[in-house]
C-alpha positions in Angstrom: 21.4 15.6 -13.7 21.4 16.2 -9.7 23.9 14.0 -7.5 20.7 13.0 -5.4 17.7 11.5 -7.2 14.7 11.7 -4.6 12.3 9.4 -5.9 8.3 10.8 -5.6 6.9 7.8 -7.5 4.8 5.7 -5.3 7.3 3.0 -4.5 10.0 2.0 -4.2 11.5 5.1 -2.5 14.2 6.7 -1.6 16.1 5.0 1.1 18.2 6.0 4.1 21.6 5.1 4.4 20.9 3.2 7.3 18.5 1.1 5.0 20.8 1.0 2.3 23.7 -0.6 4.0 21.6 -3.3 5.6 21.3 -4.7 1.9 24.8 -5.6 2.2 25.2 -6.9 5.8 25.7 -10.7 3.9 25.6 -13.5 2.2 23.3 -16.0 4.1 21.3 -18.8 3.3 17.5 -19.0 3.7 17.3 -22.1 5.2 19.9 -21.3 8.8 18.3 -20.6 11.9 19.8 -17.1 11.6 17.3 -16.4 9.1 14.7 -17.9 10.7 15.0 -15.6 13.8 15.6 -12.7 11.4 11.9 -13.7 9.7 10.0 -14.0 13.2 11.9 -10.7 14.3 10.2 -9.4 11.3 7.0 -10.4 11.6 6.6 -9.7 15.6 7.7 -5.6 14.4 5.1 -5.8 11.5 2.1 -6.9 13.8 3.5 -4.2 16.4 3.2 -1.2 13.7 -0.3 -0.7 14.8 -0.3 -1.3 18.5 -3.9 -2.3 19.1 -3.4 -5.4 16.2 -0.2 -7.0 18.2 -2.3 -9.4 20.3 -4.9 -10.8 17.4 -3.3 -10.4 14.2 -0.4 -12.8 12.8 1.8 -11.3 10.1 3.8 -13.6 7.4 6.2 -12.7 5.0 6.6 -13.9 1.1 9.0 -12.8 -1.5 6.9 -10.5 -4.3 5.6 -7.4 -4.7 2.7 -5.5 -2.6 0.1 -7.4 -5.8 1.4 -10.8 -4.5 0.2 -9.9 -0.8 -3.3 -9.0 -2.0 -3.4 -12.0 -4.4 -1.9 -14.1 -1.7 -4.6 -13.1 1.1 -7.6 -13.7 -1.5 -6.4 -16.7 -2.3 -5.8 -17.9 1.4 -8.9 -15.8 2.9 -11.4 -15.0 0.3 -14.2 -17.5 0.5 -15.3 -20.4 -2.3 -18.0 -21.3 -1.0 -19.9 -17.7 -0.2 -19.4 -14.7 -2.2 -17.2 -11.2 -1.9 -18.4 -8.1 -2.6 -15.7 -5.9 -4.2 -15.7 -2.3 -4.0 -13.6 -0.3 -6.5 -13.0 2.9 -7.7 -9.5 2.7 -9.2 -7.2 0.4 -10.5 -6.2 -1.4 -7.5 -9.7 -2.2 -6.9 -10.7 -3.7 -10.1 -7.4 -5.5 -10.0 -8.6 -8.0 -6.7 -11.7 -8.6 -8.7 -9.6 -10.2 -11.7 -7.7 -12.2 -9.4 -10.8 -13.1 -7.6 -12.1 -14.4 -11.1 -8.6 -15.8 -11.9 -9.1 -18.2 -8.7 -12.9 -18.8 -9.7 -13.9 -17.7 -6.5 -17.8 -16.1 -6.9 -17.8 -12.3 -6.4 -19.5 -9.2 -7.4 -18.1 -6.3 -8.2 -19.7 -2.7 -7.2 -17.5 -0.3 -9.2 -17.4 3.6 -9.5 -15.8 6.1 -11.9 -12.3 6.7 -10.4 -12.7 10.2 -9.8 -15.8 9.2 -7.2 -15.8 8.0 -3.2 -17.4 4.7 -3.1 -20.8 4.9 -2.9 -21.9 3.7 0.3 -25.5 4.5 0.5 -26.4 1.7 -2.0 -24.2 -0.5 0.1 -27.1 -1.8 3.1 -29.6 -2.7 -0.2 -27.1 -4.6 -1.9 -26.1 -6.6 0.9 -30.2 -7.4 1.7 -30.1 -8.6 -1.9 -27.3 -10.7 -1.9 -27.4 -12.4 1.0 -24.8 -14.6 0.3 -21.7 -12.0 1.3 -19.4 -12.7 4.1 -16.3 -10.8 3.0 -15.9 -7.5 1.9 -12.5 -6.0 -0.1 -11.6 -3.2 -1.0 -8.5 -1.0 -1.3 -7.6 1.8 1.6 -5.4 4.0 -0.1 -6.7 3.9 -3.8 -3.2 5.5 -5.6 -4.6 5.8 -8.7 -6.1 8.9 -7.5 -4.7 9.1 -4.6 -7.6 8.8 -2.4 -7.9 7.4 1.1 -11.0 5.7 1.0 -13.8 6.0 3.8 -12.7 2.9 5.8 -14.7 3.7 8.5 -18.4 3.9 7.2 -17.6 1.1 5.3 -16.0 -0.6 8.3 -19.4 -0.1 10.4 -21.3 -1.8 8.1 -18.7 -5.0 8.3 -19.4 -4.9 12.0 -22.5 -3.8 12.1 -23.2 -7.1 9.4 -20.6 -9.0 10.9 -19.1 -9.0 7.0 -15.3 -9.8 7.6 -13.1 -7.0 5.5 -9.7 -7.9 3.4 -7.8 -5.1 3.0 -5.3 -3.6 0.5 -3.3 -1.7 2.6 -0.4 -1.8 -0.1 0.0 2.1 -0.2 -1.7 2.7 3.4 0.0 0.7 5.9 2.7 2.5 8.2 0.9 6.2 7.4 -2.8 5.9 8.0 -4.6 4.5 11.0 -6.1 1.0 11.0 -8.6 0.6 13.6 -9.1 -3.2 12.9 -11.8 -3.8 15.4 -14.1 -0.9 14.1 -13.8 -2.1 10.9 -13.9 -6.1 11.7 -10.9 -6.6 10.1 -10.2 -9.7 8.8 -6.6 -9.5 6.8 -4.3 -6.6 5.4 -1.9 -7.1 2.7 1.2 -4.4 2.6 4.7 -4.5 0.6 8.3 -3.2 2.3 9.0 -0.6 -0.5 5.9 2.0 0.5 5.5 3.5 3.8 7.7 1.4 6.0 11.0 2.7 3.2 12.1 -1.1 3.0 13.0 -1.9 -0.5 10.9 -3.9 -3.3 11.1 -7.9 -2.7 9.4 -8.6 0.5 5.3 -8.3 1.0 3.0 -9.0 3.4 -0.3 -10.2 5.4 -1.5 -9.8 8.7 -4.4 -11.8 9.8 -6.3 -12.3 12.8 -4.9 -15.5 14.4 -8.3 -17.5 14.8 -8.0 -17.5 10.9 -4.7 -19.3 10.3 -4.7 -22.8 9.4 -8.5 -23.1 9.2 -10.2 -26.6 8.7 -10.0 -26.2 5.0 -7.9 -24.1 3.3 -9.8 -21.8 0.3 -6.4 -21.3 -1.8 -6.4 -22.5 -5.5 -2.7 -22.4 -5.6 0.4 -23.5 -4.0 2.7 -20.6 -3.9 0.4 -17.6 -2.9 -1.4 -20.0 -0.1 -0.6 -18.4 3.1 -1.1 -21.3 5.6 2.5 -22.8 5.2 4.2 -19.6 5.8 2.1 -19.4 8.6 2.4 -22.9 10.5 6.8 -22.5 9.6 7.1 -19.3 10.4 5.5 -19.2 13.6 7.0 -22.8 14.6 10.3 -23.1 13.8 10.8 -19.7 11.6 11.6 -21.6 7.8 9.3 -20.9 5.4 8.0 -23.0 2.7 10.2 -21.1 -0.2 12.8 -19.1 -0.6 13.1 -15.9 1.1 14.9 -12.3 -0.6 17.4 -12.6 2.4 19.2 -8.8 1.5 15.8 -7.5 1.1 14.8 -8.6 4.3 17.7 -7.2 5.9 16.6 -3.9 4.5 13.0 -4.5 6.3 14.3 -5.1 9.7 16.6 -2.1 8.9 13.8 0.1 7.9 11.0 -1.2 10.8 13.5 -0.3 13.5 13.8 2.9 12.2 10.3 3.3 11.4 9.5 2.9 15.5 12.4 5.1 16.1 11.0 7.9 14.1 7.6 7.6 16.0 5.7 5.2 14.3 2.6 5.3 11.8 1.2 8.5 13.0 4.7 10.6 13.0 5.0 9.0 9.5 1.6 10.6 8.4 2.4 13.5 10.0 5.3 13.7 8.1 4.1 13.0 4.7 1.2 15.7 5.4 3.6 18.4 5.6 5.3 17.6 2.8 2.2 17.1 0.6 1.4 20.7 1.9 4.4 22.1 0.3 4.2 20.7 -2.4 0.7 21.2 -3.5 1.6 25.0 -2.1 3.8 25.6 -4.6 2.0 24.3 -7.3 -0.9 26.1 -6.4 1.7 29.1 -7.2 2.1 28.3 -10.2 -1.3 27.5 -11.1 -1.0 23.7 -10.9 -4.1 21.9 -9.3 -5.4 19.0 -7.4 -7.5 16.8 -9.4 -9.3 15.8 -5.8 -9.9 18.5 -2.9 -7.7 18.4 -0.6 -9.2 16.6 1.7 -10.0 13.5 0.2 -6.2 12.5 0.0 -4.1 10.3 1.6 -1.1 11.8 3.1 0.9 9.3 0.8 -0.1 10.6 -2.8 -1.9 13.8 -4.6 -2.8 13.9 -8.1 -2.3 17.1 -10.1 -3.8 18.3 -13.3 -1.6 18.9 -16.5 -2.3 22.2 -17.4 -3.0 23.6 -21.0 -0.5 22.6 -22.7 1.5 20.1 -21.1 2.1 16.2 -21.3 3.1 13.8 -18.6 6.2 13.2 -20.2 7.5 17.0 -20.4 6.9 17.6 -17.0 8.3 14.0 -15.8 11.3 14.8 -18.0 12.3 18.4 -16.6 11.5 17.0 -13.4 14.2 14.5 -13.7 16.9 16.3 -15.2 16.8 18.5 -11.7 17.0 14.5 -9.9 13.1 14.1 -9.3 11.1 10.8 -10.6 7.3 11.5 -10.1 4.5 9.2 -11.8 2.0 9.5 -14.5 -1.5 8.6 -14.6 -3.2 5.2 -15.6 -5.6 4.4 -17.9 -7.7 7.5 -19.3 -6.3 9.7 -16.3 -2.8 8.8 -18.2 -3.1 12.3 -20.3 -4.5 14.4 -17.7 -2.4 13.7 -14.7 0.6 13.5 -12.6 1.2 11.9 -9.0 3.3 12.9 -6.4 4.0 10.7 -3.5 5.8 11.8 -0.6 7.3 8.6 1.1 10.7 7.8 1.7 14.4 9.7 3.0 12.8 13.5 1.9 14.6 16.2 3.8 13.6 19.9 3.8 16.3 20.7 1.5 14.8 18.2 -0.7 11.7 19.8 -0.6 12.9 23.0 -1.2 14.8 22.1 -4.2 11.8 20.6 -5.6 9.6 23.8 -5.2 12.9 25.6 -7.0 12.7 22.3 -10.0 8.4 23.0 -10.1 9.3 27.0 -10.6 11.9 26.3 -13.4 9.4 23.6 -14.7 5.8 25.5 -15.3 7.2 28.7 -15.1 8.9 27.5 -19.1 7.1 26.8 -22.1 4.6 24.6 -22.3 5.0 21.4 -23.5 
């Protein structure tokens, strides 16, 4: 096994040392005013990631995982008494329809086959059908695939409509742009363990302001209702429960590095070029993308197995040379493997991948 495991699964990632010694900066309790400054220190930097959001969106912050963001804005934000219209073409996608159904809240569901752009076309018919839409969500990196999905056709139609959009910006937010007022934005969920390098324990939603603490709140649930957070955390700082105080360090750790480093669009840039090397050297070796290149995200590609192979032989090699990459789901889960290409990945590191992929396909397949 390598000394330095470089993890290429799509969260968590591997962290920088400045990020990984914030974890242990200590021991405090939720409930001080130290904490409290530490949370509204947090979410000013998360609504100043994309510069043009700072002045209308709100961010909170809630203990769970990138999933409890999205379930938490549909719960706070999706509508009871109108419908959503749920676009989907992967995993991600169909999951915010079952938690729409979980919370009873009326929806319809416009799915494709994973391996498919969402279909846009039949998009302006549907809505003159059902003219009972107001919200719109869908997911803007779809991981399962790997695809960065067309926000903004999609996001002219919401304007054009005047269809307010929830976003799952789980695996998107800190890499790709987010032009919220082109798309009429209404709320995007993220998590601190994907493109800002934080570490798993802390999510989160930004919402435009004039949507906090509405006349009557649409949640079905007490926990994943976003409204408390919001009136504490903007008052006073508290928030309703508790708080993962170490892995909040880490995320004020990781967003003041994240704007040192130049931001969401030197992040892209970043990940770009290192999902250019890599899909380089496959290509070498005969290894291809299961989408073209272009319809990627710079976060994650997707690569076929070749003849012969199983995700687990090529994970296991992989690892043995200190690289964790990521299989497929559902009926992509014999075909496939992801790459993603967040987190503390230096040149060398690259480098000694391309040397691992060599040693890997260049053996017997398995």
């Amino acid at each position: 096994m390598a000394d330095r495991t470089v993890l290429l699964n799509p969260g968590p990632v591997t962290l920088t040392s400045r990020v990984r010694a914030a974890l242990s900066r200590g021991d405090w309790c939720h409930r001080e005013p130290e904490f409290a400054q530490l949370t509204q220190d947090i979410n000013a930097r998360l609504a100043k990631v994309y510069p043009d959001m700072e002045s209308s969106f709100d961010a909170v912050m809630m203990t769970g995982s990138g999933t409890a963001s999205v379930e938490a804005m549909l719960n706070t934000f999706a509508p009871r008494d109108t419908e959503t219209l749920v676009l989907a073409n992967g995993v991600y996608g169909e999951r915010m329809a079952d938690m729409l159904a979980a919370q009873g809240k009326p929806h319809f569901v416009a799915a494709v086959p994973w391996l498919e752009p969402m279909d846009l076309t039949q998009l302006p018919g549907m809505l003159d059908q059902q003219d009972g839409i107001t919200h719109i969500v869908t997911v803007h990196h779809e991981t399962t695939t790997g695809r960065l999905n067309d926000l903004g056709a999609l996001g002219q139609i919401c304007r054009e409509r005047d269809l307010k959009l929830l976003l799952d910006g789980v695996s998107s937010f800190g890499a790709e742009a987010i032009d919220a007022d082109a798309w009429n934005l209404a709320a995007v969920a993220g998590t601190a363990n994907k493109c800002l390098h934080g570490v798993p324990g802390i999510s989160f939603v930004l919402a435009r302001k004039s949507l906090w603490n509405g006349d009557e709140s649409q949640a079905s649930s007490v926990y994943l209702d976003l409204n408390p957070y919001h009136r504490s955390q903007h008052a006073d700082g508290a928030s309703p429960f508790t708080q993962a105080v170490q892995v909040a360090f880490a995320l004020q750790e990781a967003l003041i590095e994240f704007d040192e480093q130049g931001g969401w669009p030197a992040r892209g840039r970043a990940y770009s070029g290192r999902a250019a090397t890599i899909a380089d050297c496959l290509s070498d070796l005969g290894v291809t993308t299961l989408l073209t290149r272009d319809e990627y995200s710079a976060v994650l590609w997707s690569y076929e197995l070749p003849d012969g192979w199983t995700y687990a032989g090529v994970h296991d090699a992989l690892k043995k040379d200190g690289f964790v990459i990521y299989g497929g789901q559902g009926d992509l889960g014999s075909r496939i493997f992801r790459i993603a290409h967040m987190g503390d990945i230096t040149d060398a590191d690259l480098e000694r991948l391309c040397r691992a992929l060599d040693t890997c396909f260049s053996g017997a397949a398995r």
